[in-house]
PDB file of N, CA, C and O in Angstrom, chain B, residues numbered from 101:
ATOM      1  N   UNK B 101      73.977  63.564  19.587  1.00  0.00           N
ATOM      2  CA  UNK B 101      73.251  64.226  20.663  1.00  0.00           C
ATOM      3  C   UNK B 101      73.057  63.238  21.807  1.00  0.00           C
ATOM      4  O   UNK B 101      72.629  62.095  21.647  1.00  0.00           O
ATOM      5  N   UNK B 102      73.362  63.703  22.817  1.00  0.00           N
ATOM      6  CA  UNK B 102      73.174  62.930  24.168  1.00  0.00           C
ATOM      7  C   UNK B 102      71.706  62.828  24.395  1.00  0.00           C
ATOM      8  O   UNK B 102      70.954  63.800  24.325  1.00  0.00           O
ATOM      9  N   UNK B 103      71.175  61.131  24.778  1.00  0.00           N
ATOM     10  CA  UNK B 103      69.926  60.636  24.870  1.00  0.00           C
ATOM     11  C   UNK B 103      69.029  61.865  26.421  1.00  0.00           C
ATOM     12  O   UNK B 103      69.486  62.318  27.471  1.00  0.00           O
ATOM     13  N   UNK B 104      67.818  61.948  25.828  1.00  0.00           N
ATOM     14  CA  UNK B 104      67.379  62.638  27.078  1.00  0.00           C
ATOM     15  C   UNK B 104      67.086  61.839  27.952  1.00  0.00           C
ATOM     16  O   UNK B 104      66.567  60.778  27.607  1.00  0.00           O
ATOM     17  N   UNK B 105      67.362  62.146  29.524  1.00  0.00           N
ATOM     18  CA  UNK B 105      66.750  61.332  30.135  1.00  0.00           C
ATOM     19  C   UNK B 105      65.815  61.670  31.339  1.00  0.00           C
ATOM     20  O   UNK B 105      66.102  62.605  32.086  1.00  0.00           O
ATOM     21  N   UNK B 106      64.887  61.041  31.495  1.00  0.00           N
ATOM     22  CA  UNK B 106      63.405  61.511  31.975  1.00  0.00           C
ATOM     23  C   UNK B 106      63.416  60.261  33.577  1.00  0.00           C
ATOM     24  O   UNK B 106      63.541  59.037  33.629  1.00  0.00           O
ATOM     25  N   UNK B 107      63.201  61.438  34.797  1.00  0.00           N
ATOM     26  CA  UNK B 107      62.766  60.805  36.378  1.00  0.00           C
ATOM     27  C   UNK B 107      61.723  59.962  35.973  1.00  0.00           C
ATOM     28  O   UNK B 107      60.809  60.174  35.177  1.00  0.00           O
ATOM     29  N   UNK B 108      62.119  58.545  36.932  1.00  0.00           N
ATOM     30  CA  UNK B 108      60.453  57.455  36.648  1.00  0.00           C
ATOM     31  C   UNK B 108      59.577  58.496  36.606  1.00  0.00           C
ATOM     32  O   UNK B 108      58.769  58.576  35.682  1.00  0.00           O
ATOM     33  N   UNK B 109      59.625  59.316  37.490  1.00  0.00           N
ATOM     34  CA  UNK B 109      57.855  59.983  37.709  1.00  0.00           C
ATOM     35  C   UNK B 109      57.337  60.854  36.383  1.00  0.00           C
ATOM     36  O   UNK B 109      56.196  61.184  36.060  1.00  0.00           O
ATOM     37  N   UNK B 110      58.733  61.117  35.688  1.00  0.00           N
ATOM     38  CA  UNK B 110      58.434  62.468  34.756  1.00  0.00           C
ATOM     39  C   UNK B 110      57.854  61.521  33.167  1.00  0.00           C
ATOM     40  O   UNK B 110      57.056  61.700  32.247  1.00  0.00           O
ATOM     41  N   UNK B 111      58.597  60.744  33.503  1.00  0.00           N
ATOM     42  CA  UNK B 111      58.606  58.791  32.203  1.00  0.00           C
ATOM     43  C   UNK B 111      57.129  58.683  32.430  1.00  0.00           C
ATOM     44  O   UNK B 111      56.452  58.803  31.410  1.00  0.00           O
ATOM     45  N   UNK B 112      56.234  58.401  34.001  1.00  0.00           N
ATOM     46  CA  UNK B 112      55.410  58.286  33.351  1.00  0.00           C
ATOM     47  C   UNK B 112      54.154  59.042  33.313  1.00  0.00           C
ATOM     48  O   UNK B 112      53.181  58.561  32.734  1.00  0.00           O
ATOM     49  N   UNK B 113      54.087  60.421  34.001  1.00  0.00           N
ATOM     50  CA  UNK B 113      53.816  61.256  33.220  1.00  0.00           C
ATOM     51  C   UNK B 113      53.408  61.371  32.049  1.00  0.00           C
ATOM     52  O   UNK B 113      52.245  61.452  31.656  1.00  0.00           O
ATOM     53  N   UNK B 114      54.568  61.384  31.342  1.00  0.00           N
ATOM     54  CA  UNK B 114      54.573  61.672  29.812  1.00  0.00           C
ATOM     55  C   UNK B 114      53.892  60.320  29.074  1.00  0.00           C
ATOM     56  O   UNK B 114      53.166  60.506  28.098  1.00  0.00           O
ATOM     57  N   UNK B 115      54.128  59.043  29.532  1.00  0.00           N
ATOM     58  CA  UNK B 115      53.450  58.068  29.006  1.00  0.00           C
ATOM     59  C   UNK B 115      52.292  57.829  28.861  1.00  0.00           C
ATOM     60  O   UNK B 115      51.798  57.415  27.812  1.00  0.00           O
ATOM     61  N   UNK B 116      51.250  58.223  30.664  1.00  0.00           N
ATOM     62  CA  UNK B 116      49.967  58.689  30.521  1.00  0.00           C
ATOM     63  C   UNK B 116      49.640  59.302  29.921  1.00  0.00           C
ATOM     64  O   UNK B 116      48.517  59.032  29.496  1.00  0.00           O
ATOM     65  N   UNK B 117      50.520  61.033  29.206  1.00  0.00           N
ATOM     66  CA  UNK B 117      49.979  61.737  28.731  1.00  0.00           C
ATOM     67  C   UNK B 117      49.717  60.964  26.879  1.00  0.00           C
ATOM     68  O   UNK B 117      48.891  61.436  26.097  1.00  0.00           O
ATOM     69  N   UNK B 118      50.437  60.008  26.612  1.00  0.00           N
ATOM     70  CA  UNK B 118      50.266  59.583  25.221  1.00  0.00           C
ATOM     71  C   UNK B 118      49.413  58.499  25.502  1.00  0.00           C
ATOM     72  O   UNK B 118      48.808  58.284  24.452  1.00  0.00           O
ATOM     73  N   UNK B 119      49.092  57.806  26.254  1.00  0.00           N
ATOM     74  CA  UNK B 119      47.924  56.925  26.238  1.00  0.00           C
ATOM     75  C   UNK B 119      46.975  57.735  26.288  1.00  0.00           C
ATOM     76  O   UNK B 119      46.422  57.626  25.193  1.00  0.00           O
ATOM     77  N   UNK B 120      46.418  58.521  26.918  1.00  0.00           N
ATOM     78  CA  UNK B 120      45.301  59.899  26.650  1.00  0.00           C
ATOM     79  C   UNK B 120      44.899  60.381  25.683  1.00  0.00           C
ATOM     80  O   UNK B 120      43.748  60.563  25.287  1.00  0.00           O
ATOM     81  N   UNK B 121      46.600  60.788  24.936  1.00  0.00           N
ATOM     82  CA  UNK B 121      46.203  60.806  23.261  1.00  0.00           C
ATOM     83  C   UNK B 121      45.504  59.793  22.416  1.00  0.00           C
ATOM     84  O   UNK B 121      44.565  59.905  21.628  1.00  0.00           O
ATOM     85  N   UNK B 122      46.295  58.675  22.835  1.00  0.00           N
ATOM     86  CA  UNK B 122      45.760  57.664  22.145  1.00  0.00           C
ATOM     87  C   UNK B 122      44.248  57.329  21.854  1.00  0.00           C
ATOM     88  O   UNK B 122      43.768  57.139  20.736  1.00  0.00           O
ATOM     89  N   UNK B 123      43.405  57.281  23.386  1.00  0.00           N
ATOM     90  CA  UNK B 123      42.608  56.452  23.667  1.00  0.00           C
ATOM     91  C   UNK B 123      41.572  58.352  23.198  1.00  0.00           C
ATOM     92  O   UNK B 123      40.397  58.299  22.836  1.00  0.00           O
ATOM     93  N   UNK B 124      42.097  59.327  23.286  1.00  0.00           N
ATOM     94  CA  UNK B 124      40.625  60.115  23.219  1.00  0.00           C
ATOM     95  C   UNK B 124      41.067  60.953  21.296  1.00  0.00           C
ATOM     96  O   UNK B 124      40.073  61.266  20.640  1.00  0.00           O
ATOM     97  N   UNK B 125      42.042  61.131  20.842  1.00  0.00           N
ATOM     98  CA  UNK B 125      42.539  61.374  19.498  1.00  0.00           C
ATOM     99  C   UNK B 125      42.508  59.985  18.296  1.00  0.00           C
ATOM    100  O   UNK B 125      42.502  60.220  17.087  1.00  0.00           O
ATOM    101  N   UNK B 126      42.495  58.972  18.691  1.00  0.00           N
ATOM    102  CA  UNK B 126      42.899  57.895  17.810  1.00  0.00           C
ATOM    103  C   UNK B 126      41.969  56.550  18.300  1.00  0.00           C
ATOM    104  O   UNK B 126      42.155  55.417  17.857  1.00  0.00           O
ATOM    105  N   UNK B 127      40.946  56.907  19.290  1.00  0.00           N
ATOM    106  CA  UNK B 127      40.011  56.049  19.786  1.00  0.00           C
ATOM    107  C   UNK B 127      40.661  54.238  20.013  1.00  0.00           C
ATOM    108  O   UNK B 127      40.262  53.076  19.944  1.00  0.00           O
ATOM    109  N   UNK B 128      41.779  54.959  20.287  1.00  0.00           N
ATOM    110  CA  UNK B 128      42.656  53.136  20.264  1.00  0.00           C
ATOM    111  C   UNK B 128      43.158  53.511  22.171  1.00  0.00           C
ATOM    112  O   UNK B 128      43.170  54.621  22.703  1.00  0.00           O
ATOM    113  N   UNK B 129      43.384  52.657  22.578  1.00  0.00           N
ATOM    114  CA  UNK B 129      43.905  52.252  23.879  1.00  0.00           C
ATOM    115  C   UNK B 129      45.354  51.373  23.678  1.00  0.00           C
ATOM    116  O   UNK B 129      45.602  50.481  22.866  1.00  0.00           O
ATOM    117  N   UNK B 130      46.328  52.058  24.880  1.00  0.00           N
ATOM    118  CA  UNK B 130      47.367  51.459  24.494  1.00  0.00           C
ATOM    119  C   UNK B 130      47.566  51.414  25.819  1.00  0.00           C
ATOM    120  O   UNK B 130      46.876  52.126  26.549  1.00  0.00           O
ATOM    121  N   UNK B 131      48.891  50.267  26.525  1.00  0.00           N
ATOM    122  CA  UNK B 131      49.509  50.051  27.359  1.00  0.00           C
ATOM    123  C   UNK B 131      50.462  50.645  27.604  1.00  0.00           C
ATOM    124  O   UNK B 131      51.318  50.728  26.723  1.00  0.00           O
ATOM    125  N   UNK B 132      50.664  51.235  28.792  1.00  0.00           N
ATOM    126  CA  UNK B 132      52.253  51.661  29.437  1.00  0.00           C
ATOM    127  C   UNK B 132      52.765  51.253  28.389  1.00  0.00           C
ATOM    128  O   UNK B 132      52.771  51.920  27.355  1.00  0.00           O
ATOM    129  N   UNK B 133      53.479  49.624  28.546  1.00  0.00           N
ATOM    130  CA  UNK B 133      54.307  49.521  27.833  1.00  0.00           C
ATOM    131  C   UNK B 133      54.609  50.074  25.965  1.00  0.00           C
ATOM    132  O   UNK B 133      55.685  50.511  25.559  1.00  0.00           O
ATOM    133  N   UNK B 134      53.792  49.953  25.411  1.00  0.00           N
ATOM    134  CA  UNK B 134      53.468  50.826  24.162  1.00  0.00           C
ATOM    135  C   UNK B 134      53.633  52.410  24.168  1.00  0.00           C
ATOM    136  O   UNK B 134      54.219  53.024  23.276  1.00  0.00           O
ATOM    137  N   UNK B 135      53.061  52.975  25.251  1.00  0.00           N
ATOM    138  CA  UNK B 135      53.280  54.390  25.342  1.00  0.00           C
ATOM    139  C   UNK B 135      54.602  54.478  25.410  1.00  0.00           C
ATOM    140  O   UNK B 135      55.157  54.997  24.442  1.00  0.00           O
ATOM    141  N   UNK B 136      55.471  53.987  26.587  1.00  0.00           N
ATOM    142  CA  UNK B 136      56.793  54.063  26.697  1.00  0.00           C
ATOM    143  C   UNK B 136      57.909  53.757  25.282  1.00  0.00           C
ATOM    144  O   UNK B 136      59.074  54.096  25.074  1.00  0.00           O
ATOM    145  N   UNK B 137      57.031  53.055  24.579  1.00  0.00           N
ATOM    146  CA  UNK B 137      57.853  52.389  23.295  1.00  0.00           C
ATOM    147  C   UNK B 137      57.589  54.062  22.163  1.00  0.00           C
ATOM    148  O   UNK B 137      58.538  54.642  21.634  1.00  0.00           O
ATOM    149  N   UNK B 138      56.442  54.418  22.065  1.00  0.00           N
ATOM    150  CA  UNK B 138      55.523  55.666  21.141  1.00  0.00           C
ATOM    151  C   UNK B 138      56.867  56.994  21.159  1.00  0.00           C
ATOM    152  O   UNK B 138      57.359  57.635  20.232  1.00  0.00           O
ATOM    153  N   UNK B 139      57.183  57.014  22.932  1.00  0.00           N
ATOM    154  CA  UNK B 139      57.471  58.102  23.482  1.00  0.00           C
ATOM    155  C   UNK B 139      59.399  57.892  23.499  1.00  0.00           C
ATOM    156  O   UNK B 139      60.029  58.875  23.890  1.00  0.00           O
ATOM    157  N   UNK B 140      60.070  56.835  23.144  1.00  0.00           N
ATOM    158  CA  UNK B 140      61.491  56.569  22.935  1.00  0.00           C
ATOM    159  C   UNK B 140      61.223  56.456  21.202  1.00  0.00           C
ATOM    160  O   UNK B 140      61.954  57.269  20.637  1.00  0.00           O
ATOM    161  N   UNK B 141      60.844  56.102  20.768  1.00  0.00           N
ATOM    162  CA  UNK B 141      60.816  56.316  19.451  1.00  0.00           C
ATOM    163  C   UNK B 141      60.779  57.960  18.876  1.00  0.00           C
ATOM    164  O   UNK B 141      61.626  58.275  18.040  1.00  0.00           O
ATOM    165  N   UNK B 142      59.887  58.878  19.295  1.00  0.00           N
ATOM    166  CA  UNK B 142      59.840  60.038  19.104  1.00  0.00           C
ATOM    167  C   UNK B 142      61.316  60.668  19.667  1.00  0.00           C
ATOM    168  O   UNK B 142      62.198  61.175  18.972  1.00  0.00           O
ATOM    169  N   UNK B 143      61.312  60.494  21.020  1.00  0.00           N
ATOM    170  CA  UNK B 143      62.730  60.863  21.335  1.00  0.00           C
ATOM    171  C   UNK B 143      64.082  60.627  20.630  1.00  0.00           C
ATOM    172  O   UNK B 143      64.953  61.489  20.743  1.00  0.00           O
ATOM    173  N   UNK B 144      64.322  59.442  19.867  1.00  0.00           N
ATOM    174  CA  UNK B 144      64.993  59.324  19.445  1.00  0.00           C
ATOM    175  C   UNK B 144      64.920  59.593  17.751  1.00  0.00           C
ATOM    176  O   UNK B 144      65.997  59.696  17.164  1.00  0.00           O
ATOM    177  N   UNK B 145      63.946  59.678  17.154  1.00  0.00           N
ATOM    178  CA  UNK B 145      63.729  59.930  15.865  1.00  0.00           C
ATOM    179  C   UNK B 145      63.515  61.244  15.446  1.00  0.00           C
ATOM    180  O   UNK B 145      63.940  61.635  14.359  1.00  0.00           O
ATOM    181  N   UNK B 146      62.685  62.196  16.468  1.00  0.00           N
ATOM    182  CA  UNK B 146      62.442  63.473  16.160  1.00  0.00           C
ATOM    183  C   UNK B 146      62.633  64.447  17.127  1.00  0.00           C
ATOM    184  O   UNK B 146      62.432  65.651  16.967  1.00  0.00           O
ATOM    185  N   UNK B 147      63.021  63.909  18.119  1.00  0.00           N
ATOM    186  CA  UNK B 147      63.329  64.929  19.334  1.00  0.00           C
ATOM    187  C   UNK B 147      64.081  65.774  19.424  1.00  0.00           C
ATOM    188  O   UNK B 147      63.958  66.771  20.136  1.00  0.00           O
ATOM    189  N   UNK B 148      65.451  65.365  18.343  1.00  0.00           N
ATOM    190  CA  UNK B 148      66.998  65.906  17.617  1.00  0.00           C
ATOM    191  C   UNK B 148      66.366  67.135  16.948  1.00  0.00           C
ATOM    192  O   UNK B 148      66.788  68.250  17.256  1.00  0.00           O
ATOM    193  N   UNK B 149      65.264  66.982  15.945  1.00  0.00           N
ATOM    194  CA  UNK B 149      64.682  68.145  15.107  1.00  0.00           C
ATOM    195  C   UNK B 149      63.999  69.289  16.146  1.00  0.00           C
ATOM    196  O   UNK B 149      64.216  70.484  15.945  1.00  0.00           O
ATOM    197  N   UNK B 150      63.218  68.870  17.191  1.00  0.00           N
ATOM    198  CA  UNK B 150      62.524  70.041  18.034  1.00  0.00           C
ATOM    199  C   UNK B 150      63.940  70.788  18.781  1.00  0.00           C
ATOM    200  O   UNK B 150      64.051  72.013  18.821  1.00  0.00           O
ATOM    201  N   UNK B 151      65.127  69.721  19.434  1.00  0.00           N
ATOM    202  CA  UNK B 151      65.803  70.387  20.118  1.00  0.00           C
ATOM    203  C   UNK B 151      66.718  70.769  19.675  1.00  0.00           C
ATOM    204  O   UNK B 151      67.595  70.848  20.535  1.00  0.00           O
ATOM    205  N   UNK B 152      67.159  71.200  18.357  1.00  0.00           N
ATOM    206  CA  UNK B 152      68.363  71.838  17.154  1.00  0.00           C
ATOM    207  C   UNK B 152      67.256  73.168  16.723  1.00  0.00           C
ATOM    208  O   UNK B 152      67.808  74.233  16.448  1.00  0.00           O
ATOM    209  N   UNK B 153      65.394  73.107  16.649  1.00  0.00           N
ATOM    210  CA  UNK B 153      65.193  74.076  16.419  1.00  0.00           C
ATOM    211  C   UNK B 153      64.928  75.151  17.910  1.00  0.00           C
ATOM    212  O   UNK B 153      64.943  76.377  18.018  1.00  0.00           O
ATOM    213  N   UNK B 154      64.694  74.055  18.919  1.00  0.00           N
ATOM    214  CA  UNK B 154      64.519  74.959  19.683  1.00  0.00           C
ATOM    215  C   UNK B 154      65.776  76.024  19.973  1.00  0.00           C
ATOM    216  O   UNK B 154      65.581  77.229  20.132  1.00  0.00           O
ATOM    217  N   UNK B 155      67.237  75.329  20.023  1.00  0.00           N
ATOM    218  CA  UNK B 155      68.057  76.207  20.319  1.00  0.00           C
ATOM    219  C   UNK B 155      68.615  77.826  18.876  1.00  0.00           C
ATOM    220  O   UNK B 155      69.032  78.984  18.847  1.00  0.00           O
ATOM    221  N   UNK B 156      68.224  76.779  18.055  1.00  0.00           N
ATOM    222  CA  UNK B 156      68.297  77.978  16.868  1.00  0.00           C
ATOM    223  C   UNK B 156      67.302  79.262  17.153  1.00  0.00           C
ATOM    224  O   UNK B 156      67.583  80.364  16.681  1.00  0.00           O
ATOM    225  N   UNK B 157      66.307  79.085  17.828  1.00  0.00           N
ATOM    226  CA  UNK B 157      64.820  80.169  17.870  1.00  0.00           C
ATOM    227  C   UNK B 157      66.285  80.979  19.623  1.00  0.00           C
ATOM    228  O   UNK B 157      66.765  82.104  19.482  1.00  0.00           O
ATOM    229  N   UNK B 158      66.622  80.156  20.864  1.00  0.00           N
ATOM    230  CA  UNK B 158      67.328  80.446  21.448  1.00  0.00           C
ATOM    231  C   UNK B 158      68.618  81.764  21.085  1.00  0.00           C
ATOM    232  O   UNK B 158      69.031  82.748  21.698  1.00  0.00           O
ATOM    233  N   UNK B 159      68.871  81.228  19.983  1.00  0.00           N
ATOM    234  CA  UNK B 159      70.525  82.115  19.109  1.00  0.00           C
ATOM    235  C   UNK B 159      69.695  83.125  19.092  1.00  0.00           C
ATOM    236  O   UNK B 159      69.877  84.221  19.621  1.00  0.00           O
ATOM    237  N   UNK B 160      68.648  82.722  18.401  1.00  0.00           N
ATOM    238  CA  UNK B 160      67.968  84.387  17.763  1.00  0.00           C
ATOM    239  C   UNK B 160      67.803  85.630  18.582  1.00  0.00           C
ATOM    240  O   UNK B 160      68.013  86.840  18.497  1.00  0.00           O
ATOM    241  N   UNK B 161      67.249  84.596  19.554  1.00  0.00           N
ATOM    242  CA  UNK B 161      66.741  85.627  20.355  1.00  0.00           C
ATOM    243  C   UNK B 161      67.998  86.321  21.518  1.00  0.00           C
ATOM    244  O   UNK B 161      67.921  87.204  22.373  1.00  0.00           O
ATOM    245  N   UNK B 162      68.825  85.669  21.172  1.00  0.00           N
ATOM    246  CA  UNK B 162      69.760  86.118  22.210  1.00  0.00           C
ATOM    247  C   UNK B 162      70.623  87.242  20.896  1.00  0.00           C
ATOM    248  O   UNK B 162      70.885  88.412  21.175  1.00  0.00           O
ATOM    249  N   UNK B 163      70.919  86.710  19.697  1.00  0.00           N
ATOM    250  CA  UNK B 163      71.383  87.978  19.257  1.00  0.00           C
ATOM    251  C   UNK B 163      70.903  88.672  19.015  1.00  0.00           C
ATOM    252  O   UNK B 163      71.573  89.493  18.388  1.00  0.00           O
ATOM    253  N   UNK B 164      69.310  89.080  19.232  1.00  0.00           N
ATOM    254  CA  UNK B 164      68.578  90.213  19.104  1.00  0.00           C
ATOM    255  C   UNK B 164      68.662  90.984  20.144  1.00  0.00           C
ATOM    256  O   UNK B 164      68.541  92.203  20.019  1.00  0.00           O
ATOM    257  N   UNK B 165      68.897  90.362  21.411  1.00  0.00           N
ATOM    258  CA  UNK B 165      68.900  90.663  22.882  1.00  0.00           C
ATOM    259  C   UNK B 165      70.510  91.616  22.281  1.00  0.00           C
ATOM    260  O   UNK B 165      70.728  92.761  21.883  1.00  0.00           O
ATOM    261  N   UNK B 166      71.075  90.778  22.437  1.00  0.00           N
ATOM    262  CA  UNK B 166      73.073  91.624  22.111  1.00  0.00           C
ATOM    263  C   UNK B 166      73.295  92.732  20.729  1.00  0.00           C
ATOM    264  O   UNK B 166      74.198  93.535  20.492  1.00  0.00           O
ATOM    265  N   UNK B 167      72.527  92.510  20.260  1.00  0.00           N
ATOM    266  CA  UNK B 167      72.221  93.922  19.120  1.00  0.00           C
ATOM    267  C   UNK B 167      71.554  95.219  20.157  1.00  0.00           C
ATOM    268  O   UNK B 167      72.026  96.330  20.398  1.00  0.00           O
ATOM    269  N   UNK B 168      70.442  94.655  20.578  1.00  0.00           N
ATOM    270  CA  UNK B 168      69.700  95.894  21.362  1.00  0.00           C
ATOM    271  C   UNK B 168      70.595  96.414  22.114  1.00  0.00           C
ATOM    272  O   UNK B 168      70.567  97.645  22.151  1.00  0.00           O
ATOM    273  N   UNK B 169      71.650  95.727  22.938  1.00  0.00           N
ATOM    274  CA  UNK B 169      72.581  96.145  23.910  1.00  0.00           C
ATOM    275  C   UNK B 169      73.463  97.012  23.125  1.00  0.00           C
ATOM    276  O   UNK B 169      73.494  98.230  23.303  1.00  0.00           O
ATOM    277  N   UNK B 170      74.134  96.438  22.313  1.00  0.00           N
ATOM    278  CA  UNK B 170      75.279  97.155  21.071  1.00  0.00           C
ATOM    279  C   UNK B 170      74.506  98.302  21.008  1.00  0.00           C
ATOM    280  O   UNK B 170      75.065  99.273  21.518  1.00  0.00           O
ATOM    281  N   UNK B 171      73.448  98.505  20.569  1.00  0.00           N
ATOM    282  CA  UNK B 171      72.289  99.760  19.969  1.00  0.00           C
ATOM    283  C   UNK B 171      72.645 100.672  21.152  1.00  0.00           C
ATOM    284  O   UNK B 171      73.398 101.631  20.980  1.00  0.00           O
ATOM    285  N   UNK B 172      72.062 100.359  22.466  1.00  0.00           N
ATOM    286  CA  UNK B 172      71.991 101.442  23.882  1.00  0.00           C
ATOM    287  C   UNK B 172      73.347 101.805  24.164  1.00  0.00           C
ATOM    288  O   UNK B 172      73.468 102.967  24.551  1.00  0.00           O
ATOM    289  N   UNK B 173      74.823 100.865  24.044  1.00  0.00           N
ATOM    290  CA  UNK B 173      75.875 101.057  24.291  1.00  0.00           C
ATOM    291  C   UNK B 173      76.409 102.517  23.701  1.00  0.00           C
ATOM    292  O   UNK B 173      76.971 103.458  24.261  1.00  0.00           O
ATOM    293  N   UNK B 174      75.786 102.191  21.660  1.00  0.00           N
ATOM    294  CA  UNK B 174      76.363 103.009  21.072  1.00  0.00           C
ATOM    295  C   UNK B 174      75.568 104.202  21.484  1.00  0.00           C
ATOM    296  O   UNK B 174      76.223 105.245  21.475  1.00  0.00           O
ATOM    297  N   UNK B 175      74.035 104.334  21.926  1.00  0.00           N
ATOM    298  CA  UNK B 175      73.210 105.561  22.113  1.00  0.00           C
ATOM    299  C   UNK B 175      74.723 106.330  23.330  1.00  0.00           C
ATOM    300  O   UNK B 175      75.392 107.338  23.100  1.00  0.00           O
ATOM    301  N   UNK B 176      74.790 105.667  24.188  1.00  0.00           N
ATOM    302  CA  UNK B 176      75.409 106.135  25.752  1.00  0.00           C
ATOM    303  C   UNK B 176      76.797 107.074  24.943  1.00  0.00           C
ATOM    304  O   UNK B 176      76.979 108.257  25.230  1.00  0.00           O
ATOM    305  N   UNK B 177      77.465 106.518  24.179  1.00  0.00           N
ATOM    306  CA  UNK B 177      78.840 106.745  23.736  1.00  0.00           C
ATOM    307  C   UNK B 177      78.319 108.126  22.952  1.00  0.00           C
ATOM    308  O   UNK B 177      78.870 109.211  23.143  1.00  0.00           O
ATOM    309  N   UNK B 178      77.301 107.967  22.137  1.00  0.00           N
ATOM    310  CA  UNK B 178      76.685 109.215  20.996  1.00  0.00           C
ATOM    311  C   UNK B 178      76.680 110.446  22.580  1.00  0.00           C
ATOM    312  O   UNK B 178      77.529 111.318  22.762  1.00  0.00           O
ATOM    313  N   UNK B 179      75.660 110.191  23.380  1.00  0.00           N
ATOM    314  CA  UNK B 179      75.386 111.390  24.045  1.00  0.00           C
ATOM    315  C   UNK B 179      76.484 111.813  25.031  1.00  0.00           C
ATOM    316  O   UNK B 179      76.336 112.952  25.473  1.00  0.00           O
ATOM    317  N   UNK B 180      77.576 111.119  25.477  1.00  0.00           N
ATOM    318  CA  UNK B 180      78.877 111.425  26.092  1.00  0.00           C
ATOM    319  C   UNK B 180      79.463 112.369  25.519  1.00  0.00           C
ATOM    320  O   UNK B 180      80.084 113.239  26.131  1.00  0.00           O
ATOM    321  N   UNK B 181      79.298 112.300  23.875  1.00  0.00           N
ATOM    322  CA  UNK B 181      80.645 113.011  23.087  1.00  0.00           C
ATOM    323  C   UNK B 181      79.494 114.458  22.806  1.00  0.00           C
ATOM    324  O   UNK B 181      79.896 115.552  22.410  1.00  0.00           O
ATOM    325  N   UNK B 182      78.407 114.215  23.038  1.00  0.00           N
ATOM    326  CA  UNK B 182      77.845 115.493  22.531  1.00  0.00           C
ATOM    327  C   UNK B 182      78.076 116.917  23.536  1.00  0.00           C
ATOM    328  O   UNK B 182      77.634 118.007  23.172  1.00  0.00           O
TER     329      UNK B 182
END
């Protein structure tokens, strides 16, 4: 899987947002640099699992979407021949 990659601004963003965690969930304080380390570690260790399930929940919903279509196609074809 190709590494994600995140705008300085969006990097630190997301870094503040885990020092936040840190310091009000885990009563510990951490540095940029640590957040940035917290937040490539996750990316690279578990980020593969959210974004293999996110696209699987994606399939679903798209072949539920292309069934419903198949469904109205076949309704249109039923009331043509009637």
């Amino acid at each position: 899987m190709k590494a994600v990659e995140f705008s300085k601004d969006e990097k630190a963003q997301l870094s503040a947002r885990i020092q936040h965690f840190f310091d009000s969930e885990l009563d510990q304080s951490i540095g940029i640099i640590k957040a940035e380390l917290v937040m490539e570690f996750f990316a690279k260790e578990i980020g593969a699992a959210y974004y293999k399930k996110g696209l699987q929940d994606a399939h679903a919903a798209f072949a539920k979407r292309a069934e419903d279509v198949a469904d109205d196609i076949y309704g249109l074809e039923r009331a043509a021949t009637d």
